[in-house]
N, C-alpha and C positions, 0 to 999 in steps of 0.2 A: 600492272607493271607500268613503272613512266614511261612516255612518247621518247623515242632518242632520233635525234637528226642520221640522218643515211652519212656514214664512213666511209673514207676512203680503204682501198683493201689496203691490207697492210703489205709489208716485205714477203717476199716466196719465203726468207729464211724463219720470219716471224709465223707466216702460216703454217708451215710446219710444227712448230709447237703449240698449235693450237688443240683443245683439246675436243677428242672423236666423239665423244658417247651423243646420243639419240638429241641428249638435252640441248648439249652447246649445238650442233649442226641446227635445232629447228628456233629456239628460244632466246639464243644469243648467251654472254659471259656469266649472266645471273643464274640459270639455267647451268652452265657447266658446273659453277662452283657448288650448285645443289648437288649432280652427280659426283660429284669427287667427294664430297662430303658423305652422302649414299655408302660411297665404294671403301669411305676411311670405318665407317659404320660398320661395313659388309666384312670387314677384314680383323676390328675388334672383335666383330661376332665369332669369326672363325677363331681367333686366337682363343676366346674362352674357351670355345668350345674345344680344342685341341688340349688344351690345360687341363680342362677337366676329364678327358681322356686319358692323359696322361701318369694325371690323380689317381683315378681309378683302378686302369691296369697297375700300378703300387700298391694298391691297398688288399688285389687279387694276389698278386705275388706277395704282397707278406702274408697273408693265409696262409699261403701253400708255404712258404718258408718257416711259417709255425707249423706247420706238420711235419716237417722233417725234422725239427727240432723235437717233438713231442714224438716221432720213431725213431730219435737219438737215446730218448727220455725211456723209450719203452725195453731200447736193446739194455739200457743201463740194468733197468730190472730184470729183464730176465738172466745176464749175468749177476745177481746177487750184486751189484755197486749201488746199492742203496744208499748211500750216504751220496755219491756223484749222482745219481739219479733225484734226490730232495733240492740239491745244489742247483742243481741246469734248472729245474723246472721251476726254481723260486726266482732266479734270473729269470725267464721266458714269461711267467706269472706275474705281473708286475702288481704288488699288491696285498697276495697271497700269504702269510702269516708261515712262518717254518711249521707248525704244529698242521696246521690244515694241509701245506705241503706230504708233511710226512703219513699223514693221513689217507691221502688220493692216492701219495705210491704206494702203502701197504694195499690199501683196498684193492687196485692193479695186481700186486701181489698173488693177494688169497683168489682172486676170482680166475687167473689162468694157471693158479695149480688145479683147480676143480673143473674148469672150462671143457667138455669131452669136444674133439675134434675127431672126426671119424672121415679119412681120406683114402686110407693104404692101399684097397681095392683101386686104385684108383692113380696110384703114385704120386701122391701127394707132397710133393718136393718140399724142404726144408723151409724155404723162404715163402712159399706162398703158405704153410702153417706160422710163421711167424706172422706175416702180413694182414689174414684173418683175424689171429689172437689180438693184433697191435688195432685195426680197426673196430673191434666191436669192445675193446677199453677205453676209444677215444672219449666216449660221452661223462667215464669217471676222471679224465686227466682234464677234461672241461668242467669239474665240478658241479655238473648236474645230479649226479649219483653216487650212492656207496657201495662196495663190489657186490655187498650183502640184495641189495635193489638188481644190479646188474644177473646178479644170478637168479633172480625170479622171472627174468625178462627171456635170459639165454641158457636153457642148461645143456643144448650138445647142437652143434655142428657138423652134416655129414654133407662130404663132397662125391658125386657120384656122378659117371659118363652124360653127357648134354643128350644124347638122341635116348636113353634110358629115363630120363626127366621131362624130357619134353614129351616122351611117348604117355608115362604117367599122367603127365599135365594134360593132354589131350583127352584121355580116357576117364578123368575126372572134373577135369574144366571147358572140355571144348576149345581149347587153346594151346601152341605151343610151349610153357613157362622154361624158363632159366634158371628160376630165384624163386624160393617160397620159405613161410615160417609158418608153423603152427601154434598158435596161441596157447591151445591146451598144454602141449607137450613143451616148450618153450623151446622146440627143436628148427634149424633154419635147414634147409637143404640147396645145395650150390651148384652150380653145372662146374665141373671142371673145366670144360672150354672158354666160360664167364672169367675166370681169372688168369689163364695163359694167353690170352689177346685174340683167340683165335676168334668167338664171336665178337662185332660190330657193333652201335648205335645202328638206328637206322639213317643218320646220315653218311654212313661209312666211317665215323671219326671211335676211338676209344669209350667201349663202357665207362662211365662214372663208379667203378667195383665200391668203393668208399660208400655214395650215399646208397647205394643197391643195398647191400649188408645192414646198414645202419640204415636203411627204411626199415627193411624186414626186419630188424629188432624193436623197432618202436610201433608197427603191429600190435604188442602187447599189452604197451605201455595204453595206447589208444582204446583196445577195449576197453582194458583195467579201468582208464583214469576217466574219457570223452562218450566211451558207450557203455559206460556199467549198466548192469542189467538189474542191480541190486543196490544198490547207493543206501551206505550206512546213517548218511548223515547230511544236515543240510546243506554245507560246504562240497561234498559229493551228488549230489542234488543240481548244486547248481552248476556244475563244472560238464554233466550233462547236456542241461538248459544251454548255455552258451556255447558249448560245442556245436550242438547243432543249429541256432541260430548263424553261428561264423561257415560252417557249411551249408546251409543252403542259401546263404551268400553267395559261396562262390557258384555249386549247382546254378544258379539263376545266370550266371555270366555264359552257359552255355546257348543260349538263345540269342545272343550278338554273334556278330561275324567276329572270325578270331582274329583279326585288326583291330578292332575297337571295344575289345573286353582288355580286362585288369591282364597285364602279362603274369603267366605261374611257370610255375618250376614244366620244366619237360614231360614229366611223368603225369603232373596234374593236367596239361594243357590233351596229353591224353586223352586221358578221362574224360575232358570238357568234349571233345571232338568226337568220342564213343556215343556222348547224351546227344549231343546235338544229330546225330545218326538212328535214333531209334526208331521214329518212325517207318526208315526202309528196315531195319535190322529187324521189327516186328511182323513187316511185313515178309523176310524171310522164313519167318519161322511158321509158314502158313496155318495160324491159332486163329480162333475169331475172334474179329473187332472187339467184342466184348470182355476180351483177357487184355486188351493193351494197358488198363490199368495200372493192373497186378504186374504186369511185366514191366512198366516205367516205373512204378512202384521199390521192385526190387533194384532195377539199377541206379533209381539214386540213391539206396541206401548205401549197396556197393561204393556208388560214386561216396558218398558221403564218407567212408571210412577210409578209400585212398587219399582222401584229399587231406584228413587229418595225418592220416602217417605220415605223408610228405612231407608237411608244414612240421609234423614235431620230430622228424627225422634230421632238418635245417636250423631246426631249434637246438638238437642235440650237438650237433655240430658245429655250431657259436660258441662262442666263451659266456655264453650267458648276459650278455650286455647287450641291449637293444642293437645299437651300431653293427655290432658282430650279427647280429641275424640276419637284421636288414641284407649287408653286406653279402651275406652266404645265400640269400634267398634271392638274390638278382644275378649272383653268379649263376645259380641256378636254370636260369631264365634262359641265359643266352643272349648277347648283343644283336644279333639281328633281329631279332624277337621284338627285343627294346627300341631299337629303330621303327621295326612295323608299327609297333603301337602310336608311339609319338607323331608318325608321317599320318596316319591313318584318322589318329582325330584332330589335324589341323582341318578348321574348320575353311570353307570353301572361298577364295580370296582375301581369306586370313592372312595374319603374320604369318613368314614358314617356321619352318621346324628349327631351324640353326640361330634362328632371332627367337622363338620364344625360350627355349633354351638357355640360351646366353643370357637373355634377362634373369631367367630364375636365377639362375648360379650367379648374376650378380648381386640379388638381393641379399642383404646382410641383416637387416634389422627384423625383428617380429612383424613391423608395420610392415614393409617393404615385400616381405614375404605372404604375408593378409595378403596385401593387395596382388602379389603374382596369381595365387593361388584363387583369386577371383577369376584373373585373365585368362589364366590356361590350368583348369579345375584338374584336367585329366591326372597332370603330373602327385599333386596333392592326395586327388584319389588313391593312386596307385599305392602311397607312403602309407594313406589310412587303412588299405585293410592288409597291409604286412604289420604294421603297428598290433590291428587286430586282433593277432593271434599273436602277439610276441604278450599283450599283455595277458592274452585268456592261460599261455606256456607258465607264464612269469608266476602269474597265480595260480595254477592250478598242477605246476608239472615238477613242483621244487622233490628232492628225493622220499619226502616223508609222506606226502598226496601220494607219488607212485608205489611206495610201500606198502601204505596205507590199503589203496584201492588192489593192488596183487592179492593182499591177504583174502580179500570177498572171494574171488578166486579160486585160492585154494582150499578154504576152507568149504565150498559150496562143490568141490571136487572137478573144479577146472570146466566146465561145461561154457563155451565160448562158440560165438559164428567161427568162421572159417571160410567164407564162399568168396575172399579177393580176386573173381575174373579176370580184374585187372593187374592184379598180381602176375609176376614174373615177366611183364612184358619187356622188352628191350626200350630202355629209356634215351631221352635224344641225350647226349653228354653235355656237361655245363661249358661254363668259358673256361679255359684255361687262362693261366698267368702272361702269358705272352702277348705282343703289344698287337692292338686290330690291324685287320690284314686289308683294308676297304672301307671304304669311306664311308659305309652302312654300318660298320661295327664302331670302326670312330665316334660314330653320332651315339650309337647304341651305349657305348661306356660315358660318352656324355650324358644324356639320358639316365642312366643308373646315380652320377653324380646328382644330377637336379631331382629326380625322387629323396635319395639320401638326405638332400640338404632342409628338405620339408620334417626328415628323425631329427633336423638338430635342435628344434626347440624343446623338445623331451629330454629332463635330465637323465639319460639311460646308464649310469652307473650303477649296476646292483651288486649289492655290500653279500662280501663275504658271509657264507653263513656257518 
């Protein structure tokens, strides 16, 4: 800095405007103009980042606003207005060809005339048999399925007292369960407390009832399609192969602290937190050392098979377009979850979190984007391995693979695992659509935007079939 002659003080009233921060008091006026500039910097950051908060809680709420529209869509069919039911849903389908329309509502149709729900024991109220029926059809009103598929997946339904299930659950799992499906029998079984509110998350907030059901239906589809035991063909061959390559990806994230692994759905981040536990959990079981093996053995196979239902249970629940996954799979996650990750691998007198952030969301060009995703890999990563599975879904999960791979199945007379330990457990609940409540979930729906922004080089429109 140049030498400056010593000033006189200026006016009381001039000193006064002078400006506080650390810089001006030790460095003099070049020094302040650096902090104001700092502070103009400090507050663009924040506004992105608010924006892209903002973004996002919209993009959550129209989700959820496409599901009321599609339990509009669903009351339509089962009063017989199928002609107002092809209409609403080719408005909300944007795309969707009348013929394919009218297709997905027949197929809804045939599949809850045949659908067995068995509750009565049980009182089974009107709306919550409508509300079962309306969710385990969402995955054919997303075009993933035909009711014909659907019914290989689900063929009854029974809802029965929570301390009668949980007592079962315990005397055949070792565990309290809620929620279970049997693959064989394509039967799900429900605690009636699970749908009248009466049971929690374990953070006190509302079960996710939605992907619970619609995990446990895709159970099936996962044996069927990710663990056949019998693969006809080389396309079935490989859709094994790469299953389990993409799981014990994520298995392997359980040996980081759960800060600085990939954030997962609720249910999976579970699972991670069960593996990372086995060592004492072995040491419960007073076996000798020499079965720890077989006993880590089995639980990551376990692990191996929730992780895929979860992931194509989010799959199901998309519109089938990468975007839509993405999106459903970081709702999933949970905002504060999303904040931990982000705070946790900023590296140590690094950029913070609110600056690397904001730079990503501002990069716009492919270049711009390279280069963020050099500076701060974390975010990029996270986009890669939901990418991961949207492509291994994309390929290997379309209705005729699931058809396809069900037929082994039955015709091999149904002989499936069945051992989901982790099944039935109380899942944490996703984000809901309403706007963060704290400046940790602010950053957290920020953060989901700057993941997201890394799907957009991906053309992820996938063409009607």
């Amino acid at each position: 800095m140049t030498e400056r002659a010593p000033q006189s003080p200026p006016p009381a009233e001039e000193q006064e405007a002078q400006p506080t921060t650390p810089e001006a008091s030790e460095n003099g006026p070049e020094a302040a103009e650096d902090g104001a500039e700092q502070g103009e910097t400090r507050d663009a950051d924040q506004e992105t980042v608010d924006e892209a908060a903002r973004s996002n809680t919209e993009k959550r709420a129209n989700r959820v606003e496409n599901r009321s529209k599609l339990k509009s869509i669903f009351k339509l069919i089962k009063n017989a207005e199928i002609d107002s039911a092809v209409a609403d849903y080719q408005e909300m389908a944007f795309g969707v060809p009348k013929e394919e329309a009218q297709k997905r509502i027949e197929s809804v149709r045939q599949f809850i005339n045949e659908l067995k729900i068995n509750g009565q024991e049980v009182g089974l109220s009107e709306d919550e048999f409508f509300s079962i029926q309306e969710i385990v059809c969402e995955p054919i009103l997303n075009g993933h399925m035909s009711g014909e598929t659907a019914k290989s997946m689900v063929k009854s339904i029974t809802v029965m007292k929570g301390d009668t299930l949980k007592q079962q659950s315990m005397a055949q799992n070792g565990y309290e369960g809620i929620m279970f499906c049997n693959p064989q029998t394509g039967e799900i079984i429900i605690a009636k407390e699970a749908l009248t509110g009466e049971y929690k998350a374990e953070d006190g907030s509302e079960l996710d009832i939605r992907h619970m059901i619609i995990h446990e239906m895709s159970h099936v589809a996962t044996e069927d399609v990710f663990l056949n035991k019998n693969p006809q063909n080389e396309q079935q061959k490989e859709a094994v192969v790469e299953a389990k390559k993409f799981s014990d990806e994520i298995i392997q994230l359980a040996q980081y602290s759960k800060g600085e692994r990939i954030p997962q759905s609720g249910h999976i981040e579970t699972v991670l937190d069960m593996l990372s536990n086995m060592p004492q959990d072995f040491q419960k079981t007073g076996k000798p050392p020499q079965e720890y093996e077989a006993f880590k053995q089995q639980r990551e196979s376990l692990a191996a098979k929730e992780i895929l239902t979860d992931y194509t249970a989010i799959y199901l629940k998309s519109n089938g377009e990468r975007q839509s996954f993405i999106g459903e799979y970081l709702s999933s996650v949970g905002l504060k979850r999303l904040n931990e990750y982000a705070s946790s691998n900023a590296t140590e007198g690094g950029t913070d979190t609110k600056t690397r952030v904001a730079e990503i969301l501002r990069a716009k060009t492919p270049e711009e984007k390279a280069e963020r995703s050099q500076q701060f890999p974390e975010f990029k990563q996270a986009s890669e391995m939901y990418n991961k599975f949207f492509d291994l879904a994309d390929k290997h999960l379309g209705d005729d693979k699931i058809k396809a791979a069900a037929q082994n199945r039955l015709q091999s007379g149904g002989e499936l695992d069945n051992e989901g330990i982790y099944d039935g457990g109380i899942p944490q609940s996703g984000s809901g659509p309403e706007a963060p409540k704290t400046q940790q979930e602010n950053m957290g729906a920020a953060v989901a935007g700057a993941i997201e922004s890394f799907a957009d080089e991906v053309n992820f429109t996938k063409p009607v079939e």
